[in-house]
FISE-17715 format. One line per field, with one value per residue (C-alpha): x, y, z; residue number from 1; residue in three letters. Coordinates in Angstrom, 1 decimal. Example, Ala and Ser with C-alpha at 12.3 -4.5 7.8 and 13.67 -1.06 7.14 Angstrom:
px = 12.3, 13.7 $
py = -4.5, -1.1 $
pz = 7.8, 7.1 $
nr = 1, 2 $
rest = ALA, SER $
//
This chain:
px = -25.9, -29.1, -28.4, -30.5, -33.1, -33.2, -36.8, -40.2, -41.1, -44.3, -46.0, -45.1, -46.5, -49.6, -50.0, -49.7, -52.2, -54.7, -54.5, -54.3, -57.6, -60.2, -58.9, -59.5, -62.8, -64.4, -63.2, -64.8, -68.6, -68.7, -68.5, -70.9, -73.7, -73.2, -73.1, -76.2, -77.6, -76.6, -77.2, -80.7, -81.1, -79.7, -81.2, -84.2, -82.7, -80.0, -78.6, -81.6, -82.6, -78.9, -78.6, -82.0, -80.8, -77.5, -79.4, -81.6, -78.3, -76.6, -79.6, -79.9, -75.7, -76.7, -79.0, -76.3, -74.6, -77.6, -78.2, -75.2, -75.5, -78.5, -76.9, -74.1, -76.4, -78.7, -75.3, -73.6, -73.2, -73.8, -77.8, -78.0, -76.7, -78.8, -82.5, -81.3, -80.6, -83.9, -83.3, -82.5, -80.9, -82.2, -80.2, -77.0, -79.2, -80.6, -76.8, -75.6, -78.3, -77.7, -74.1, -74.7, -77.3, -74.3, -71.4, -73.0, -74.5, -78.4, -81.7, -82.8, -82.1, -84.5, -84.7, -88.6, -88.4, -90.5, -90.3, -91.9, -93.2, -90.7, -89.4, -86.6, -84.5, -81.6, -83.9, -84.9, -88.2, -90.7, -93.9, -95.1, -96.3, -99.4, -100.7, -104.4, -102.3, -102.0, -98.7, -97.0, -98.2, -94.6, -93.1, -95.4, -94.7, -91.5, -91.5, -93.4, -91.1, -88.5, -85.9, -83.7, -84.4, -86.8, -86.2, -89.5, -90.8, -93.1, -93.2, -91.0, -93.0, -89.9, -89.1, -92.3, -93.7, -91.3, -91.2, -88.5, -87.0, -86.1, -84.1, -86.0, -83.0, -84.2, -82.3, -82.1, -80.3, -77.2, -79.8, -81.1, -85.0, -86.5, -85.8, -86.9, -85.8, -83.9, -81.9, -81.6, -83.8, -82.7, -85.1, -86.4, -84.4, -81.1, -81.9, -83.5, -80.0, -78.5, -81.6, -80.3, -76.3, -77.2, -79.5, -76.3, -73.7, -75.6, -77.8, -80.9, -84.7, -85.2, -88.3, -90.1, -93.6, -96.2, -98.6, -101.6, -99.7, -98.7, -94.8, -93.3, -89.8, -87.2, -84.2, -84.7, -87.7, -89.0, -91.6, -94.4, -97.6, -98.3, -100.2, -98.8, -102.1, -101.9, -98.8, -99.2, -98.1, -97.3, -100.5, -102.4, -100.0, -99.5, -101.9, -100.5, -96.9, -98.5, -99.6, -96.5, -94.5, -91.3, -90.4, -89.7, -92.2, -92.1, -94.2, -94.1, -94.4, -93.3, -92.4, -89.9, -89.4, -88.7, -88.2, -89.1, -87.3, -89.7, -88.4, -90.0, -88.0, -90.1, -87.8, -89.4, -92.9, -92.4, -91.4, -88.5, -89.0, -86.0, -86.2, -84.3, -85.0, -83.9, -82.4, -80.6, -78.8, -77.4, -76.3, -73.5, -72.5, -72.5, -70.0, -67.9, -68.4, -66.8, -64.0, -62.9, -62.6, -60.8, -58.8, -58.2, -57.0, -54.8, -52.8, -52.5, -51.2, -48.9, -48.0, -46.9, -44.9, -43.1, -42.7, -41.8, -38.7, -37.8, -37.4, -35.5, -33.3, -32.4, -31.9, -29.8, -28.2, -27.0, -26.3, -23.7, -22.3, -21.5, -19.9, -18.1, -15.2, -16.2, -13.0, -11.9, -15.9, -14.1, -15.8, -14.4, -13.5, -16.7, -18.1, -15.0, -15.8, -19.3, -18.6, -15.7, -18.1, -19.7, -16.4, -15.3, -19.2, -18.7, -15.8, -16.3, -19.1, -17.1, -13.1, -11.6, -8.3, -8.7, -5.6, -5.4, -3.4, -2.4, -0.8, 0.5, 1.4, 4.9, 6.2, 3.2, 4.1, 6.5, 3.8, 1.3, 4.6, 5.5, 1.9, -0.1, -3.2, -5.7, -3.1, -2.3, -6.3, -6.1, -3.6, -4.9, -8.5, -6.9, -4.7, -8.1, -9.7, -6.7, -6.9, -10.7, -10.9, -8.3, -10.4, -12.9, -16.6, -16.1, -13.4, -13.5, -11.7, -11.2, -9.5, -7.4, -5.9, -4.7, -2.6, -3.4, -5.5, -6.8, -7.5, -9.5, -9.3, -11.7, -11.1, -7.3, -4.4, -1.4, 0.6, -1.8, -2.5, 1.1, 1.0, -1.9, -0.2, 3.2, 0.6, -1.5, 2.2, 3.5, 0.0, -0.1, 4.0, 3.0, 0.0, 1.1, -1.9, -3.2, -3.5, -4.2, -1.9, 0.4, 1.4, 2.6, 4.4, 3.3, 4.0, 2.9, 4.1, 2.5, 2.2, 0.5, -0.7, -3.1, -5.7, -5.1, -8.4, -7.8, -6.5, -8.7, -9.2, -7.1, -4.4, -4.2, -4.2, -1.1, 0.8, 0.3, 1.0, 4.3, 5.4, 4.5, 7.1, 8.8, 8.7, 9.1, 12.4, 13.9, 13.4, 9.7, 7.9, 8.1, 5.5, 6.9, 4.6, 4.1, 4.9, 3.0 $
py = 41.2, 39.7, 36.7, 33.5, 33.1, 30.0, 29.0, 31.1, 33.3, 34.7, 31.1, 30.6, 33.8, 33.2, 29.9, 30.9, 34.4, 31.9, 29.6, 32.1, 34.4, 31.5, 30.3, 33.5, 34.0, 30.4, 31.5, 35.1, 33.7, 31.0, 33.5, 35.7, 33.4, 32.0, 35.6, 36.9, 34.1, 34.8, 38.2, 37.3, 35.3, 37.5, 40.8, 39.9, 37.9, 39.9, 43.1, 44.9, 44.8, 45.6, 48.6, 49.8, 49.5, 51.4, 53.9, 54.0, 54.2, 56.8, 59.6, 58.9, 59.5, 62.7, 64.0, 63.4, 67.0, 68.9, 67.2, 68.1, 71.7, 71.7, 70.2, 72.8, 75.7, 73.8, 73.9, 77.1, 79.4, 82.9, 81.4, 80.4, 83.3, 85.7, 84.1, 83.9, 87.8, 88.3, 88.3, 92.0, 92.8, 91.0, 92.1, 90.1, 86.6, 87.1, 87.5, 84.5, 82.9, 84.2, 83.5, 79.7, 79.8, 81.1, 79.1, 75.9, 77.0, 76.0, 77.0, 78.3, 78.8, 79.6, 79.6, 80.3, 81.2, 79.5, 82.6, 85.3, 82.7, 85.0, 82.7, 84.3, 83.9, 85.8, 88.2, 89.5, 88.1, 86.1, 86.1, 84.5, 81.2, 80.3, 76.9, 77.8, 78.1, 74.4, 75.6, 75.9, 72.3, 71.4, 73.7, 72.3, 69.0, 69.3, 71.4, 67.9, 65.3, 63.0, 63.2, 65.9, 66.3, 65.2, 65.4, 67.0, 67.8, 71.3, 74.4, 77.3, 80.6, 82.6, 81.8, 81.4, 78.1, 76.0, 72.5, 71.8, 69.8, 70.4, 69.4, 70.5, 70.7, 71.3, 74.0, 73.9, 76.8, 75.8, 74.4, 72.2, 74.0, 74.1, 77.4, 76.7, 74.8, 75.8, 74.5, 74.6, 73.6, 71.6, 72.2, 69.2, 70.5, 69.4, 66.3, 65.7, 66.6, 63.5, 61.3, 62.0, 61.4, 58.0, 57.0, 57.6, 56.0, 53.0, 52.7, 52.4, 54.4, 56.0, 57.6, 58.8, 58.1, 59.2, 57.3, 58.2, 56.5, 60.1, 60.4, 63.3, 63.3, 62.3, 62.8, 62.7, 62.5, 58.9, 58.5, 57.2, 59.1, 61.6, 58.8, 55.2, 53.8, 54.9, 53.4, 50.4, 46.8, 48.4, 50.5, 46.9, 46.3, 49.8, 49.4, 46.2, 48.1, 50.8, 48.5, 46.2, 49.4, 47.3, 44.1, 43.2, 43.1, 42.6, 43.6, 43.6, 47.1, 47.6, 44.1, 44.5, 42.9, 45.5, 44.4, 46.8, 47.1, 49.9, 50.9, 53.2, 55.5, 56.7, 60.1, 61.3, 59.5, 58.3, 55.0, 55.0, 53.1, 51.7, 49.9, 48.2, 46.8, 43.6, 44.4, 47.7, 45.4, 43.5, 46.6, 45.9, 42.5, 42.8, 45.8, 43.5, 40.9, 44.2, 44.9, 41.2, 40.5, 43.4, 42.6, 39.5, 40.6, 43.6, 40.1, 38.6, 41.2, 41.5, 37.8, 38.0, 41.1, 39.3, 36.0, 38.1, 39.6, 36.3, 34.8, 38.3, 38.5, 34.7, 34.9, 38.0, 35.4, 33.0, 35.4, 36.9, 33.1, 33.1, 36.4, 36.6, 34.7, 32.5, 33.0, 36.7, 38.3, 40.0, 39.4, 36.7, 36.7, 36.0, 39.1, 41.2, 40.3, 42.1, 44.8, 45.7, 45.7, 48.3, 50.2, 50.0, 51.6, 54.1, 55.1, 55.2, 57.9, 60.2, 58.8, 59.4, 57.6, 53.7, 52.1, 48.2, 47.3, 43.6, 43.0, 39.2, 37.9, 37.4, 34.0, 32.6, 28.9, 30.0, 31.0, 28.0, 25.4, 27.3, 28.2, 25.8, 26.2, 27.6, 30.3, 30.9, 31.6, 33.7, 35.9, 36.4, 37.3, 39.9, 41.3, 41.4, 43.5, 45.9, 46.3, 46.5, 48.9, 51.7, 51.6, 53.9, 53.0, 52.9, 51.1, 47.5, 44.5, 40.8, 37.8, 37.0, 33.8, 31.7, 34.7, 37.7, 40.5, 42.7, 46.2, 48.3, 52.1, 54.6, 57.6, 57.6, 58.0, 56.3, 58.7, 58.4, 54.7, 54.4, 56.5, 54.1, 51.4, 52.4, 53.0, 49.5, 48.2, 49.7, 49.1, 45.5, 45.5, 47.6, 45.0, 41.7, 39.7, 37.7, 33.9, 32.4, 34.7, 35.0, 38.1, 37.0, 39.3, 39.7, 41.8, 42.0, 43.3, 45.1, 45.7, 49.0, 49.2, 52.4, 51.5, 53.3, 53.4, 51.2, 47.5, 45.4, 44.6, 41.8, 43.1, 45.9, 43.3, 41.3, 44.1, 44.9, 40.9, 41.9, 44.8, 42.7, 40.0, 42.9, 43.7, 40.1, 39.4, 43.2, 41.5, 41.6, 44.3, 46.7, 48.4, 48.5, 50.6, 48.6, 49.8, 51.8 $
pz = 20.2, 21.6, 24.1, 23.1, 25.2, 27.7, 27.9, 26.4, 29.4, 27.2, 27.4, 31.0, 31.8, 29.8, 31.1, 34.5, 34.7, 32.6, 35.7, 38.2, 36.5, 36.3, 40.6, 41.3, 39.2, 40.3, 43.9, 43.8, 42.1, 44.5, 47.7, 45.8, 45.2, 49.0, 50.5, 48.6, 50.2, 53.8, 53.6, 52.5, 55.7, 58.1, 57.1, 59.2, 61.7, 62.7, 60.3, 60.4, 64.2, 65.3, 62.8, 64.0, 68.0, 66.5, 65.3, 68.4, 70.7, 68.0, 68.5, 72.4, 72.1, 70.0, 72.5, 75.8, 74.5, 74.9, 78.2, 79.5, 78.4, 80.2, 83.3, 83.3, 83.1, 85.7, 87.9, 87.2, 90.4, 88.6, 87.4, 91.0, 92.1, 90.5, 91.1, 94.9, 94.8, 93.4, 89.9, 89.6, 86.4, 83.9, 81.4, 82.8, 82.4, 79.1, 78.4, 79.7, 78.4, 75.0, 75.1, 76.4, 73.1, 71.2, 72.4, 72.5, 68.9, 70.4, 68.8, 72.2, 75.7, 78.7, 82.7, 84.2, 87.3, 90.3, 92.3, 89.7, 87.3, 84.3, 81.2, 80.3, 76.9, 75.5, 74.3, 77.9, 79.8, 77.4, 79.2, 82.9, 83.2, 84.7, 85.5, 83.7, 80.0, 78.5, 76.5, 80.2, 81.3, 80.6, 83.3, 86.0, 85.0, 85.4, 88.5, 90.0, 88.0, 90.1, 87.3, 87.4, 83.8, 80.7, 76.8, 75.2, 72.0, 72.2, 69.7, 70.5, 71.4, 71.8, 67.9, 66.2, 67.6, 65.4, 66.4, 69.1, 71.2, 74.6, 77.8, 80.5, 83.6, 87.1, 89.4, 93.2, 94.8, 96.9, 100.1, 97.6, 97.2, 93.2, 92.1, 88.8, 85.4, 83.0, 79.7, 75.7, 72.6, 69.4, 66.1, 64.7, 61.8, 63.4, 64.6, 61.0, 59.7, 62.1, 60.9, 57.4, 58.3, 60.1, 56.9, 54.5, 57.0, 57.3, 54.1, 55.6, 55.1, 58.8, 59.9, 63.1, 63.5, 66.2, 67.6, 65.5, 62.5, 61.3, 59.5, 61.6, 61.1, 58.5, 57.1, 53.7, 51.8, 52.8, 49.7, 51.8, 52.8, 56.4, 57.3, 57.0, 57.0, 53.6, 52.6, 49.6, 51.7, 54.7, 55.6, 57.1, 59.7, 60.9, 63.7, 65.3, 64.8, 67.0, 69.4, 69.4, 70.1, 68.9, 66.5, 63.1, 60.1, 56.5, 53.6, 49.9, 48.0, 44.3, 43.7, 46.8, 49.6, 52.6, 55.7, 59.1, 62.3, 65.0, 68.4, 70.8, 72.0, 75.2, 75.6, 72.8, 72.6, 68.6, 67.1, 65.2, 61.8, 60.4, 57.1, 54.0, 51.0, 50.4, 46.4, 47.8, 50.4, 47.6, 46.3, 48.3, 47.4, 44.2, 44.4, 46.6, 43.9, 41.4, 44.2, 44.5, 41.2, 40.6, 43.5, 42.4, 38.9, 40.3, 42.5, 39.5, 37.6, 40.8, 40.8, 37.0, 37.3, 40.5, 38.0, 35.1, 37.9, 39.3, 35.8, 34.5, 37.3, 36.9, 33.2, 33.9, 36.3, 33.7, 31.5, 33.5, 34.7, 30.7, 30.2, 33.6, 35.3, 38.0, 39.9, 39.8, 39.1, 35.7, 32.4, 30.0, 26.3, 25.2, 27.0, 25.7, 22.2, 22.6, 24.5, 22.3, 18.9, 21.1, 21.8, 18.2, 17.2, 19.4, 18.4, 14.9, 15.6, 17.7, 17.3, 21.2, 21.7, 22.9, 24.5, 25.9, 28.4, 29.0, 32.2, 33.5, 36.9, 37.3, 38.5, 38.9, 38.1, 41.6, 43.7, 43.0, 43.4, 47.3, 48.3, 46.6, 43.9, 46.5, 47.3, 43.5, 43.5, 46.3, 44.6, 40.5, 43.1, 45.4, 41.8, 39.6, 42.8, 43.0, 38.5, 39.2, 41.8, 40.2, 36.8, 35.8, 35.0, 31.2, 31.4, 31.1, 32.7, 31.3, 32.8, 29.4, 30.1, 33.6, 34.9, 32.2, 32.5, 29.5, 30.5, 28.0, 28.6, 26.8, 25.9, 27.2, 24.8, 25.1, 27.7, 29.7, 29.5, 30.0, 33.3, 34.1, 33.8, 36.1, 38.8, 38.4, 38.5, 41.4, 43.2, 43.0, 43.7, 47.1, 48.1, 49.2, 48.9, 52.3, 52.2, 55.3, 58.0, 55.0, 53.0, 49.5, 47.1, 43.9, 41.0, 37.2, 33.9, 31.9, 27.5, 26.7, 23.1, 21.5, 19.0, 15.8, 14.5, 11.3, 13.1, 14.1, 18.0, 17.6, 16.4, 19.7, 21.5, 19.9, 19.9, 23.6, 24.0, 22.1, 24.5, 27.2, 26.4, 26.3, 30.1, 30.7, 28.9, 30.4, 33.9, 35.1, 36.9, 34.2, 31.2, 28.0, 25.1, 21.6, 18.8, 16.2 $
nr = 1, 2, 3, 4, 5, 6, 7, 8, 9, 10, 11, 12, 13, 14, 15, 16, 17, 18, 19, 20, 21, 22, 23, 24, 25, 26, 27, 28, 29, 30, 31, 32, 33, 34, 35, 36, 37, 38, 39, 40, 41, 42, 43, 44, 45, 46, 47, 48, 49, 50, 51, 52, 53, 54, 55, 56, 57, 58, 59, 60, 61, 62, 63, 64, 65, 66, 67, 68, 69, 70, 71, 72, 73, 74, 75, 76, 77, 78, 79, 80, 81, 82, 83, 84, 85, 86, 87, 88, 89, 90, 91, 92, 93, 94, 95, 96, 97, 98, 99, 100, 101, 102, 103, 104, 105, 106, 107, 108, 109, 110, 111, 112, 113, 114, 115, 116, 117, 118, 119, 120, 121, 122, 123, 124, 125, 126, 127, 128, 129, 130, 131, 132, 133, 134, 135, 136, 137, 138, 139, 140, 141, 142, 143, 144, 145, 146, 147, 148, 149, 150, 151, 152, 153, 154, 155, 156, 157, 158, 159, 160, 161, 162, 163, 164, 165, 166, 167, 168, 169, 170, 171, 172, 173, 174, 175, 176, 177, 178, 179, 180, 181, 182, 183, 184, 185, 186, 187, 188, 189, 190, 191, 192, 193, 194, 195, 196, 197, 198, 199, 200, 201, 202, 203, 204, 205, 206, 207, 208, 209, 210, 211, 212, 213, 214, 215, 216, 217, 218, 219, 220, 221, 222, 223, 224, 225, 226, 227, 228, 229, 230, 231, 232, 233, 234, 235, 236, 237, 238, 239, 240, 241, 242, 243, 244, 245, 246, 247, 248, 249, 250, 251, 252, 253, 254, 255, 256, 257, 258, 259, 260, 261, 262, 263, 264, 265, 266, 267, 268, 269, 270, 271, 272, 273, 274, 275, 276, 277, 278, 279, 280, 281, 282, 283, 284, 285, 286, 287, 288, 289, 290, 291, 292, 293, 294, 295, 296, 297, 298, 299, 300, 301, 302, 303, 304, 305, 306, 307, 308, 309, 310, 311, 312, 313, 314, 315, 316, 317, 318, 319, 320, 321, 322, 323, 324, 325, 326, 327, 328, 329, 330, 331, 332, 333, 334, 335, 336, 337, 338, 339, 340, 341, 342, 343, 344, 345, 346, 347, 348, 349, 350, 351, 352, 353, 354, 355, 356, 357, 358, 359, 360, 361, 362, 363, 364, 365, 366, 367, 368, 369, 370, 371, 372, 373, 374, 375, 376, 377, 378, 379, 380, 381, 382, 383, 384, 385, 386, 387, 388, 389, 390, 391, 392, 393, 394, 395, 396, 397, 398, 399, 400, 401, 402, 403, 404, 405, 406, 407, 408, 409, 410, 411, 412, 413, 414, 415, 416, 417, 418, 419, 420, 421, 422, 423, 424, 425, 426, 427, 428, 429, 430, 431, 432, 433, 434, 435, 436, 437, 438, 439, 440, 441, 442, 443, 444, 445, 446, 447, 448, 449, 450, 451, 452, 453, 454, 455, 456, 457, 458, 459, 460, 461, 462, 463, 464, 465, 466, 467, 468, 469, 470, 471, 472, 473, 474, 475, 476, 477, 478, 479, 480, 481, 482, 483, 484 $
rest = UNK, UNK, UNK, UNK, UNK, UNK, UNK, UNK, UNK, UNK, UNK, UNK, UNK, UNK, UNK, UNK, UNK, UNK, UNK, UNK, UNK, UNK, UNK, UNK, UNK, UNK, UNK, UNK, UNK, UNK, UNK, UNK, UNK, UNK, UNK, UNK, UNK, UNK, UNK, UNK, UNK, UNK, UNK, UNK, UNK, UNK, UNK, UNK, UNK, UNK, UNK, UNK, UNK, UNK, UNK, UNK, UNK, UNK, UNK, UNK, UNK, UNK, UNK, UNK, UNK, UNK, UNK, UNK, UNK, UNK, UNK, UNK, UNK, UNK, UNK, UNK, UNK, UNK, UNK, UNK, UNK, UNK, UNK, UNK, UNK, UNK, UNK, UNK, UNK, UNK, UNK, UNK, UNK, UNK, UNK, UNK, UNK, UNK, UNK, UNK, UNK, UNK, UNK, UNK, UNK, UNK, UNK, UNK, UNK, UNK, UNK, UNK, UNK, UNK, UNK, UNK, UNK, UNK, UNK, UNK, UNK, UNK, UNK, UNK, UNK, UNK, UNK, UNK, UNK, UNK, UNK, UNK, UNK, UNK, UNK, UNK, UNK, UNK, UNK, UNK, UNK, UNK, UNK, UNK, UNK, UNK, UNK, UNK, UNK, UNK, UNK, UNK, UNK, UNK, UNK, UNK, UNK, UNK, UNK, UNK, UNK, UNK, UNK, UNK, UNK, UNK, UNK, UNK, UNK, UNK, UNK, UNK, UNK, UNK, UNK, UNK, UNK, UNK, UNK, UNK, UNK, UNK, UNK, UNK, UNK, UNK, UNK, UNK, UNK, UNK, UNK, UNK, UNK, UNK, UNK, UNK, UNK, UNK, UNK, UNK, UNK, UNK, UNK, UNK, UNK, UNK, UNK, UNK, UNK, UNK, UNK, UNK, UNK, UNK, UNK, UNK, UNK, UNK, UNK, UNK, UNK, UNK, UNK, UNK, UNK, UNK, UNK, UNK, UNK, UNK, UNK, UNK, UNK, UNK, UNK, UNK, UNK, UNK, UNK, UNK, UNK, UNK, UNK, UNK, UNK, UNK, UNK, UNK, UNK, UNK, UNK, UNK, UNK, UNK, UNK, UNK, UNK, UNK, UNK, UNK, UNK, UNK, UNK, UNK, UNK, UNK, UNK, UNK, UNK, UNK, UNK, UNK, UNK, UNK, UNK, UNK, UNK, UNK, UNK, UNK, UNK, UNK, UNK, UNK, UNK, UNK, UNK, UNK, UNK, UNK, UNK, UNK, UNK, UNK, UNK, UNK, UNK, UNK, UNK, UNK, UNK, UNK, UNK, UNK, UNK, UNK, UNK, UNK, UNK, UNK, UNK, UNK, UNK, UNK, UNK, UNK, UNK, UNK, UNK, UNK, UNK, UNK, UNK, UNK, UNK, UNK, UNK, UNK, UNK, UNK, UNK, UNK, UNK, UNK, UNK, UNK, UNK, UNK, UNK, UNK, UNK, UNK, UNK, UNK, UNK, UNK, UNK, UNK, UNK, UNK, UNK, UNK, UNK, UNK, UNK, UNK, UNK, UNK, UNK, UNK, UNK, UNK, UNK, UNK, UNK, UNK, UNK, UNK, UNK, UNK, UNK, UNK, UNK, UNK, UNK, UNK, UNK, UNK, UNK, UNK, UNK, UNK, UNK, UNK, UNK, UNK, UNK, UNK, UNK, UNK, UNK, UNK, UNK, UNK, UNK, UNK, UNK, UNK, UNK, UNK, UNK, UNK, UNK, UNK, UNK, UNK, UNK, UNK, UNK, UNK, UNK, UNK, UNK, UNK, UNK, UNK, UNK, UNK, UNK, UNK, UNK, UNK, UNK, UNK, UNK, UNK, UNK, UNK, UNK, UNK, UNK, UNK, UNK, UNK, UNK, UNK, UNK, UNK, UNK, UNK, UNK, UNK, UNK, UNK, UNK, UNK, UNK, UNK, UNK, UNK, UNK, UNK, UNK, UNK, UNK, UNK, UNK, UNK, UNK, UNK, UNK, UNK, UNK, UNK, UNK, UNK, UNK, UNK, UNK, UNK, UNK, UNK, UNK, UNK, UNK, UNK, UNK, UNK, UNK, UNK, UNK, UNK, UNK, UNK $
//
């Protein structure tokens, strides 16, 4: 049987995602349209120059390891140790330095010696330096500089002349005289590597450029010419870039609007070029626009699924304020009357024995006169718990009439039902019921009746009304079985 429904939850449902969709859709378009607009302004004014000094501060950051590689090796008592000896076996430094090359996973490591003028590597003793060679102007440069170290970009002879760079450490021996420099390269490979990482974390074209104009590092493939000169709407201000050494420019390539941040990063004697384009930074809106809106469709989904429980709970609500009893939380006669169609179907698929009992409260009438109607209430609430709580799931329990119950027992013949019943009775007869610091007494009688599988429910339930006068009229307290 299908309870009528109170109101058309469909409609209200409809009604209210229709409202909800087009607020949120008006809500999402209108922040859209104003953020493009913002983001248009602040590109050059702000976004772009504090990604490029980001950028700027992330490869100085990158470069602090190396440095402090350098530093260790500048400091560590064995290297110290071993030029103040006389640098004897040279076997044991091109170890060390090929295990600080190795553990610190470098390109290269080095120490030149003041003393004999050696540059040494992991692989033994490179070659002598001598001030008249221009590739060693680097060791005598930093032999004179006040720093204790410098960053520099120089080929590597000890691995082919690829292009590296270095951290140039000076040592001092432990009275604090040079003894000579020492420390570890980074190919321009690796720090192309980080160039490319930092252009995919913050969606930006970056680019090192030296001061002839000339493109000499990048992480990925930047699409613009060796020499920038050469490059369509930006090659015309290239030269006052140079000569700026740091600002922010903007040109027009393509149809595009780009706009340029440059620093000069002295450590390494290049500008770093950091660029965007103005449609690929509303790239980014517009998938927010695609996230809000789908945002704002998944919390309206949400908000009708909430709606859709609060109204089903409620109607289940109502639903069960007409098929229960207020007072004692036991179904009524109108629930009984469905639930027994159900019994009855059951049944008649797979027959399993059906009994009813109908059980009343005895003297009643007595206990509302002494106690008073609250009490009374009290009592058929504290009985209806103890019938409630000895039953079985598939059982079922209805408040009958003022002082009845109707107990319904599946799948339990009459024996049994009538073994049920003694207990119920001498349950409730062992359970005074408490009413304000009182105990009252209170006992029932009970009719058992078996469903023969041809009567209709009605007629159980007259005959266990039969039996139960029964018990009445043979003194109360008491089941009496009806009749076949």
């Amino acid at each position: 049987m299908t309870t009528p429904r109170i109101f058309d939850r469909r409609g209200l449902l409809l009604l209210l995602g229709l409202l909800l969709g087009l607020g949120f859709f008006a809500t999402t378009l209108f922040g859209y349209f104003v953020s493009r607009q913002a983001i248009r302004d602040a590109i050059a004014g702000q976004d772009l120059p504090l990604t490029a000094s980001n950028i700027y501060s992330e490869i100085q950051k990158d470069l602090v390891r190396p440095v402090l590689i350098s530093s260790t090796m500048a400091h560590d008592t064995f290297l110290r140790d071993w030029v103040v000896k006389g640098e004897g076996d040279v076997g044991a430094l091109s170890r060390y330095l090929r295990e600080m090359k190795d553990r610190y996973s470098a390109f290269s490591s080095f120490f030149v010696s003041d003393k004999s003028a050696n540059y040494y590597t992991g692989e033994g003793i490179l070659k002598r330096v001598t001030p008249s060679e221009p590739r060693d102007a680097w060791y005598y440069r930093v032999r004179q500089m006040k720093p204790d170290y410098e960053i520099n970009v120089d080929p590597d002879l000890a691995n082919a002349d690829a292009l590296t760079i270095f951290i140039n450490y000076r040592v001092f021996d432990f009275s604090g005289h040079y003894i000579g420099a020492t420390g570890v390269g980074l190919t321009v490979d690796a720090v192309r590597h980080l160039i490319a990482e930092y252009q995919r974390r913050f969606q930006r074209t970056i680019y090192f450029v030296d001061s002839g104009g000339q493109v000499v590092l990048f992480g990925n493939q930047t699409g613009r010419p060796p020499d920038l000169r050469n490059s369509p709407g930006l090659g015309p201000l290239v030269d006052r870039i140079l000569q700026d050494k740091a600002g922010s420019y903007q040109y027009t390539a393509d149809g595009d609007n780009h706009i340029l941040n440059v620093n000069y990063l002295p450590e390494l004697k290049w500008y770093l070029f950091v660029e965007q384009n103005e449609e690929q930074a509303l790239v980014g809106i517009r998938r927010t626009l695609h996230i809000n809106l789908a945002i704002s469709l998944a919390v309206t989904l949400v908000v009708l699924l909430l709606t859709h429980l609060v109204l089903e709970n409620y109607q289940r609500r109502i639903e069960a304020m007409a098929s229960t009893d207020e007072l004692t939380g036991l179904l009524n006669r109108h629930a009984f009357a469905i639930l027994i169609d159900k019994l009855l179907a059951e049944y008649r698929r797979a027959p399993q024995p059906l009994a009813m009992l109908l059980a009343d409260l005895d003297n009643f009438k007595e206990i509302n006169d002494r106690h008073g109607h609250a009490a009374g209430d009290a009592v058929l609430q504290g009985v209806a718990a103890l019938l409630l709580g000895s039953l079985r799931e598939s059982d079922i329990a209805v408040r009958w009439g003022g002082e009845e119950f109707l107990l319904v027992l599946n799948g339990c013949d009459q024996p049994e039902a009538q073994r049920i019943a003694e207990t119920l009775r001498d349950k409730v007869a062992s359970t005074p019921i408490a009413y304000n610091g009182k105990q009252i007494a209170v006992t029932i009688s009970v009719g058992v009746s078996q469903y023969d599988g041809a009567e209709a429910p009605d007629q159980s339930v007259n005959r266990a009304d039969k039996a139960l006068y029964a018990a009445k009229s043979a003194g109360r307290n008491r089941v009496e079985v009806a009749a076949r």
